[in-house]
C-alpha positions, 0 to 999 in steps of 0.5 A: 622359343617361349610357349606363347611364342611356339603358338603364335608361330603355330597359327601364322604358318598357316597364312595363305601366301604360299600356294603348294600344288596338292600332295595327292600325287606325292602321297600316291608315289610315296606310298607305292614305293613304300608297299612294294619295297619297304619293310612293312608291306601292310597298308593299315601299318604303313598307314600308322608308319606314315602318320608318325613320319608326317608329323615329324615333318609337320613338327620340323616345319613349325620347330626348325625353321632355319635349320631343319631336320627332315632334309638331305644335306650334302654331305648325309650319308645314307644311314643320317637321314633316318636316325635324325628323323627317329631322333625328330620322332623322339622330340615329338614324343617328347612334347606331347607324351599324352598322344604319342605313348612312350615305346612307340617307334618308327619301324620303317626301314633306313631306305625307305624313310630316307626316300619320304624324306626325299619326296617331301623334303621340298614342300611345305605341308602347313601352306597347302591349300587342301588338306594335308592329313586327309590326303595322306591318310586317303593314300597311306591307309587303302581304298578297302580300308576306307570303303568297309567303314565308310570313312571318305575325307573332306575335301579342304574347300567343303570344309572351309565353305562349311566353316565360313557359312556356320562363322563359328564365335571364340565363345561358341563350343564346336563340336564333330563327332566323327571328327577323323584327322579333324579336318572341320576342327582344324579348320574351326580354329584358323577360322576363330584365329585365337588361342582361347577358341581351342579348349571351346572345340571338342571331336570324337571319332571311333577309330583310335588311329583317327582319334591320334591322327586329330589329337596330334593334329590338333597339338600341332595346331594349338594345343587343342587335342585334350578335347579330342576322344576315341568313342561312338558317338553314337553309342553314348552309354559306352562312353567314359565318365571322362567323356560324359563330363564333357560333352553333354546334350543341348551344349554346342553352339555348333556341330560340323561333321561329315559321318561314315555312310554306307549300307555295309556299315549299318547300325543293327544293335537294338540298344543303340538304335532305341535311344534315336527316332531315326532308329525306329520305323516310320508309317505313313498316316492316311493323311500323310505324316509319318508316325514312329512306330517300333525299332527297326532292324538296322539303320544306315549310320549318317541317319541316326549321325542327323539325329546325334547332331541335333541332341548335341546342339544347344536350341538356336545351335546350328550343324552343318552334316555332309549326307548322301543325296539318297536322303534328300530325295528318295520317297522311302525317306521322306519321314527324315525330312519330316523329323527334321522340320519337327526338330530345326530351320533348313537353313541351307543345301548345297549340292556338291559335284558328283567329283567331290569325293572321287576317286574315294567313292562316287557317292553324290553328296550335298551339304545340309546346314540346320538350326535348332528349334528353341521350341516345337512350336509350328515354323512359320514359312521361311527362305531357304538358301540353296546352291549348286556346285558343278566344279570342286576344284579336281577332277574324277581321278582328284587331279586339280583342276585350274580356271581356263579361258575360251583358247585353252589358256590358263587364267591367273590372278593378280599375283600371276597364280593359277586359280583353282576352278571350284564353285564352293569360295563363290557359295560362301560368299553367296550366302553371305549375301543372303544372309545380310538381305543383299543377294540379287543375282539368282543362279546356281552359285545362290538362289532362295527358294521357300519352305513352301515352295518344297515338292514332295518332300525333295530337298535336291537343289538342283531340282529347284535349278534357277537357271533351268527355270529362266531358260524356259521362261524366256522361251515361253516368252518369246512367244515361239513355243508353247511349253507343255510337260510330257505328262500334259502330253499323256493326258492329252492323248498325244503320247504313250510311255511304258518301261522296259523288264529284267529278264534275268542275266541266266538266259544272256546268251542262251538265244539269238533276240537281242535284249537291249540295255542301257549301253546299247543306246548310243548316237539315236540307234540300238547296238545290238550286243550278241552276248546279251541275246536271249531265247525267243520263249523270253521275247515271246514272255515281254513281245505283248507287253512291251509293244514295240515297233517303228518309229518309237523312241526309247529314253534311259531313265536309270543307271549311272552315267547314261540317263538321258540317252535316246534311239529310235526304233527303225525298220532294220530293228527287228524283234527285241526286248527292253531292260527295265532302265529303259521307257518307250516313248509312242506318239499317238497321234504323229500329225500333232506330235511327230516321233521325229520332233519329239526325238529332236525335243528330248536331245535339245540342250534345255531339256537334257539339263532338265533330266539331270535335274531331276535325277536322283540318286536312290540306294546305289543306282541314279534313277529319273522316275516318274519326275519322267513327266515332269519334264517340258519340251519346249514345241516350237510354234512355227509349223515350218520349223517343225517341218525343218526339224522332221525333215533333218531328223529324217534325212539323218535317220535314213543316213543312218539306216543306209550305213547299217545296210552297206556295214551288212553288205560288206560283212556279208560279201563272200570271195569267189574261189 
């Protein structure tokens, strides 16, 4: 087979007319048998062990194609298998001598290679739909691992919607400076479809072991890895002459990455931190921007990765960086955003699903697509497009998820395939319309809104969720509500709210007053958890101050997965105290604003959506805030649909309380002897 040839074949393989199922679960398997029975029982070393097996299978699919080596024949014996794929591995070394060193070897046992071989030898890895490399590596090198330095691999359909909005050219330079297994590189490069795109197509990563993986990748692909680099990318003084001679500032046309984040990996050497804006602490004038002051202590890596992107890029060059949603909208952030519009356009945020990189880790992420300035000039007004991807195609546990119809039944495409339930196609294809001035239909797959229009520095899309804006437009507009947000309730003396406290987890059982939190909201009641109770001296310390009694109503405002939960103060409720995620609600004047109706208007489908819009992700907890009074009940007009609602809520309420009583009753009946 010719060279030319060898390429050809390299790009074809990769045609989307086989679908494999994903290999997560393959990987899963493969990698607990390994670690409880193989010969290396270390997950970073089964992980390398794992990475140089891979390949050789890679490497068998596009070399071997009518008779491969990576396969059980009939007639193999045990000890046949592994000695073919350690003379496969061989051959790999072979050709390419500059990404495998020469005494490399495989290490793992006879047995344990033979049971790879036997799990894998059925798919064909170079077909798969997701990506590969990073599953692998997900399941090979450990969750510990992975979660010290941050590193959580791109799902294939984030990078593939990423790639397809930026359409990287055959003559633009593409860059990723924390490239991992090259996931956005490889994907750049099927993309462009063309040989002379590779040497145009650079990555950096700091991890050697990451940096090998993306330049065999690479080499596989099409002889793309002699651009590939193990440095910080953002440590530019530590790089090589080498390095510096090819990747230079203002060079790239387009920069896609996805940066380790997290607060335990933060940049706190001063000589790195001097040379970023980002590095340095900023103040808020008095009249509202943010100045740069002196370098601070340390600096969470994805900050400073937006700054490196951006030195990187050419003017007009544009980036496409994966970030934790903390960043779009926490208020102690908002100097970024004011950076950020010094230095390029927003063209685009995408909010991905809080699944995207479950089970890795639970942080919500969305995608934000910058252009760099040519100059500092003052940017005019202009349209940002925004989107909201409720479904990525797997779910919590990184099972796939397929479309199904209202029986349950699967929905299949013309060729009779399941189709993958997963918004991101339909938002690269949204934006497509966008960009060509044809997008119409405005809903969370695509919606425009302008720089203007942009509230208190926030850049969360599902903040600006059209659907959620239709829905109460048609309600004012049938003229059979009257639209008033919960802060037009304050002010007009109608309701009070005020938060709960911390009392502090030492006094957790120390008493018989029940300290209520977040998980003991539940079904519009309070579930008193004994374990939690605390002395009386801390209920008499928060009784003043927290003011509760009957008929309140008390609303979750901050946690994880509880936000929007409601219960009403009742009778049998006796003395308690409030966790601080938790905010009381009073109507003040019952006759014009009935706790009942309100307690119905916070559980109505259209202002639950309304929370969970404006729920934000801040450090490591999600909170409401304040956007509390924000948020608009929609209070029917009709005084004889107010009555119904207080009457069902009523006779629901007192259902409720009669089965605590009997509950009690039965608890407290005694046997006669």
């Amino acid at each position: 087979m010719t060279r030319e040839n060898s390429r050809a074949n390299k790009i074809n393989l990769f045609s989307d007319t086989l679908f494999p199922p994903s290999l997560s679960e393959v990987f899963k398997r493969i990698h607990y048998y390994l670690y409880t029975n193989s010969n290396i029982p270390r997950s970073e070393k089964l992980g390398a062990e794992m990475t140089r097996i891979l390949f050789c299978k890679i490497f068998d699919e596009l070399r071997n194609q009518e008779n491969p080596k990576f396969k059980i024949y009939f007639n193999d014996k045990e000890s046949d298998v592994p000695n073919r794929i350690k003379n496969l591995f061989e051959e790999v070394k072979k050709e390419f001598p500059d990404v495998f060193e020469q005494q490399e070897k495989l290490y793992l046992d006879y047995k344990s290679i033979f049971y790879v071989v036997k799990n894998l030898q059925n798919y064909t890895l170079l077909k798969t739909k997701r990506d590969v490399i990073g599953e692998a590596f997900q399941a090979f090198w450990g969750p510990a691992l992975r979660g010290e330095k941050g590193q959580f691999f791109t799902p294939k359909n984030v990078v593939k919607m990423c790639v397809q909005i930026l359409d990287p050219k055959p003559n633009e330079k593409i860059i990723d400076p924390a490239c991992g297994s090259g996931g956005f590189l490889v994907e750049s490069i099927m993309h462009l479809d063309k040989e002379k795109s590779f040497n145009n197509i650079f990555g950096i990563d700091k991890e050697i072991d990451l940096a090998k993986i993306c330049k065999v990748y690479m080499s596989i692909v099409g002889d793309g890895h002699s651009n590939i680099f193990c440095a910080d990318s953002l440590d530019v003084s530590s790089w090589t002459t080498k390095i510096r001679e090819k990747i230079k500032d203002d060079n790239f046309d387009i920069v896609l990455t996805n940066p380790p984040f997290g607060a335990r990996i933060s940049i706190e050497d001063k000589e790195i931190l001097k040379n970023y804006k980002l590095g340095h602490k900023w103040n808020k004038t008095k009249q509202g921007e943010w100045k740069q002051t002196n370098i601070i202590s340390k600096q969470v890596p994805q900050i400073l990765f937006i700054e490196r992107c951006l030195q990187l890029l050419k003017p007009n060059g544009k980036m496409a960086i994966v970030l934790p949603d903390g960043i779009f909208g926490n208020p102690s952030d908002r100097y970024i955003l004011q950076y950020i519009l010094q230095e390029a356009k927003i063209l685009t945020i995408i909010s991905l699903a809080p699944e995207t990189f479950l089970p890795s880790t639970h942080t919500k992420t969305s995608v934000l697509i910058l252009e760099k300035k040519s100059s500092k000039a003052v940017t005019e007004d202009y349209e940002i497009f925004m989107a909201i991807a409720n479904k990525v195609g797997h779910d919590k546990n990184g099972k796939i998820k397929y479309n199904i119809n209202d029986k349950g039944e699967y929905i299949l495409d013309k060729h009779g395939n399941k189709i993958i339930d997963d918004d991101l196609p339909s938002i690269a294809e949204r934006y497509g319309l966008f960009k060509d001035n044809k997008l119409q239909h405005h809903d969370h797959l695509g919606f425009v809104i302008k720089l203007s229009d942009i509230k208190d520095s926030i850049l969360i899309p599902n903040y600006y969720d059209p659907e959620i804006e239709k829905k109460l437009k048609a309600m004012e507009g049938s003229g059979r509500y009257v639209l008033t947000s919960i802060r037009e309730l304050v002010e007009k003396g109608l309701l009070s709210i005020k938060r709960g406290h911390e009392v502090g987890s030492q006094y957790y059982g120390m008493g018989d007053i029940p300290f209520v939190r977040t998980s003991d909201i539940v079904n519009w009641e309070i579930k008193i958890d004994p374990i939690k109770c605390i002395p009386e001296e801390i209920y008499e310390k928060y009784k003043k101050n927290q003011d509760i009694h009957g008929n309140d109503i008390l609303l979750v405002t901050d946690g994880t997965f509880l936000i929007g939960r409601t219960a009403i103060v009742t009778s049998r409720d006796k003395k308690f105290v409030i966790q601080s995620h938790i905010r009381r609600f009073r109507c003040l004047k019952p006759q014009q604003l009935h706790p009942y109706l309100l307690l119905y208007l916070l559980n109505t489908d259209i202002v639950q959506q309304q929370i969970k819009a404006k729920t934000f992700v801040q450090a490591t907890i999600s909170t409401l805030g304040n956007r509390i009074y924000e948020i608009i009940p929609p209070i029917p007009k009709d005084k004889n649909v107010i009555n119904k609602i207080i009457n069902e809520i009523s006779d629901i309420i007192e259902m409720k309380i009669r089965v605590k009583r009997k509950m009690d009753s039965i608890k407290n009946f005694k046997v006669e002897e």
